[in-house]
C-alpha positions, 0 to 999 in steps of 0.5 A: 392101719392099727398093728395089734400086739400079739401075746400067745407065740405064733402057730406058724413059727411053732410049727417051723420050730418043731419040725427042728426041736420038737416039744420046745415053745416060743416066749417072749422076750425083751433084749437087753438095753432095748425096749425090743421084744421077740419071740425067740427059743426059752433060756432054760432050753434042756439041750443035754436032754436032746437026742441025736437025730434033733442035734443033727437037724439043728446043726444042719436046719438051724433055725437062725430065727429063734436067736437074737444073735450077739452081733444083732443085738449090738447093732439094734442097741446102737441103732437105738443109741445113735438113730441119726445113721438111719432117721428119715432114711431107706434101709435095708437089713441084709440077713435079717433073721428074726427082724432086730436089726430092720425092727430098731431100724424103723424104731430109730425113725427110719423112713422105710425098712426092708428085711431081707432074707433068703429063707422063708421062715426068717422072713415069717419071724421078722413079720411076727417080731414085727407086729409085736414091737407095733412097726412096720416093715417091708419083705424080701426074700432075695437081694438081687429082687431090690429094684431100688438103691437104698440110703443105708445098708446094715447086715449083722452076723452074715460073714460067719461063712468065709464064703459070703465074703463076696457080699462086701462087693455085693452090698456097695451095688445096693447102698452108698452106705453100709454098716457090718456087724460081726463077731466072728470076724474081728477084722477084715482087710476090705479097700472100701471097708474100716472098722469103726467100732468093737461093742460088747453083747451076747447072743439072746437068750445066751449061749454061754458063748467064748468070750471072743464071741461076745465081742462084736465089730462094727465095719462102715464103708469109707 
C-alpha cells in the first residue's frame, strides 16, 4: 500500500480541536533535529486572548495531542540518532500522544510499531501524524489488550502524575526492555530502573517552559 502525504489538517482532529479551542487551526509542522512532521496547534497561539470557559476546558480536557511534548521530542531525536535500540525490533510506545516517539520508532527501522494510548483522539493523531511521515503503524488503545511481548517498550512524558508510577511495574509485564523519558521527574529510585542518560529539548511548538522542563531524562531497565 502507498501512504499518501496529507497537506490540508485533518477534519476529524480539527473538530477534536475545537471542541477544547475553538477557532484554532492545525499546521504542519517539522521538529527540530528531525526529518518528522506533525500536526500540531501554531506557535503564535493568542492564548491572553482566550476566555475563561477555554481555559477551563484545556486544564480539564487537554488535548495532549496538539503538542510535541519536551520529552517526546528528545526521545524521537535519539531514536533517529542511535536507531540500533530499536531496528528489527517490536516496539511498543506507552502513551503515544501525537505519534513522535512510535513514528521515529519505525523510521529508525523498526520491525513493527504499536502506539498506544488510552484516549481515542491521541490514537486518531498518531494515524494522521503517521500518514504524513509515510509509516506504518499499529493501534492500541488499552496496554492490558496486548496479547504479545514486545522487544522494546519506550514511554516519554508519562510519569507526570505521581499516580502512574505503577506503570515501572507495569511495563516490565510487556517488555524485557524499557526506555523512559521524562522531564518532570529528574530521578527516580526504581530496583529495576537507572538513569542513563539527561538531554536537552523543548516542548514543540515551545511553551516558553522553566528551564527545569527543558531538561529530559532517560531511564533504562537494568
Amino acid at each position: 500500500m502507498t501512504l499518501q502525504r496529507q497537506h490540508a489538517a485533518p477534519q476529524a482532529l480539527l473538530e477534536a480541536l475545537h471542541q477544547v479551542i475553538p477557532d484554532t487551526q492545525l499546521t504542519r509542522q517539522q521538529l527540530p533535529q528531525t526529518a518528522i512532521d506533525l500536526w500540531l496547534i501554531p506557535p503564535d497561539l493568542p492564548t491572553e486572548k482566550m476566555d475563561d470557559e477555554v481555559v477551563r476546558r484545556i486544564w480539564s480536557d487537554t488535548p495532549y495531542w496538539i503538542f510535541c511534548w519536551a520529552s517526546g521530542l528528545a526521545m524521537a531525536q535519539w531514536l533517529l540518532a542511535e536507531p540500533h535500540h530499536v531496528k528489527d525490533k517490536v516496539v511498543l510506545d506507552f502513551g503515544a500522544g501525537s505519534g513522535v516517539v512510535a513514528i521515529a520508532a519505525k523510521l529508525a527501522g523498526a520491525k513493527r510499531v504499536i502506539a498506544c494510548d488510552i484516549d481515542l483522539v491521541s490514537l486518531t493523531s498518531c494515524k494522521e501524524n503517521a500518514l504524513l511521515n509515510q509509516v506504518e503503524l499499529e493501534y492500541l488503545a488499552d496496554l492490558y489488550a496486548c496479547t504479545e511481548q514486545v522487544d522494546v517498550l519506550l514511554a516519554a512524558d508519562v510519569l507526570y502524575d505521581q499516580s502512574n508510577r505503577f506503570f515501572l511495574d507495569e511495563f516490565l509485564k510487556f517488555a524485557p526492555e524499557v526506555w523512559v523519558a521524562d522531564s518532570r521527574v529528574k530521578n527516580f529510585s526504581h530496583p529495576k530502573y537507572i538513569k542513563i542518560d539527561e538531554r536537552s529539548a523543548t516542548t514543540w511548538p515551545d511553551l516558553d517552559e522553566a528551564k527545569e522542563f527543558r531538561n529530559v531524562s532517560f531511564y533504562h531497565t537494568l
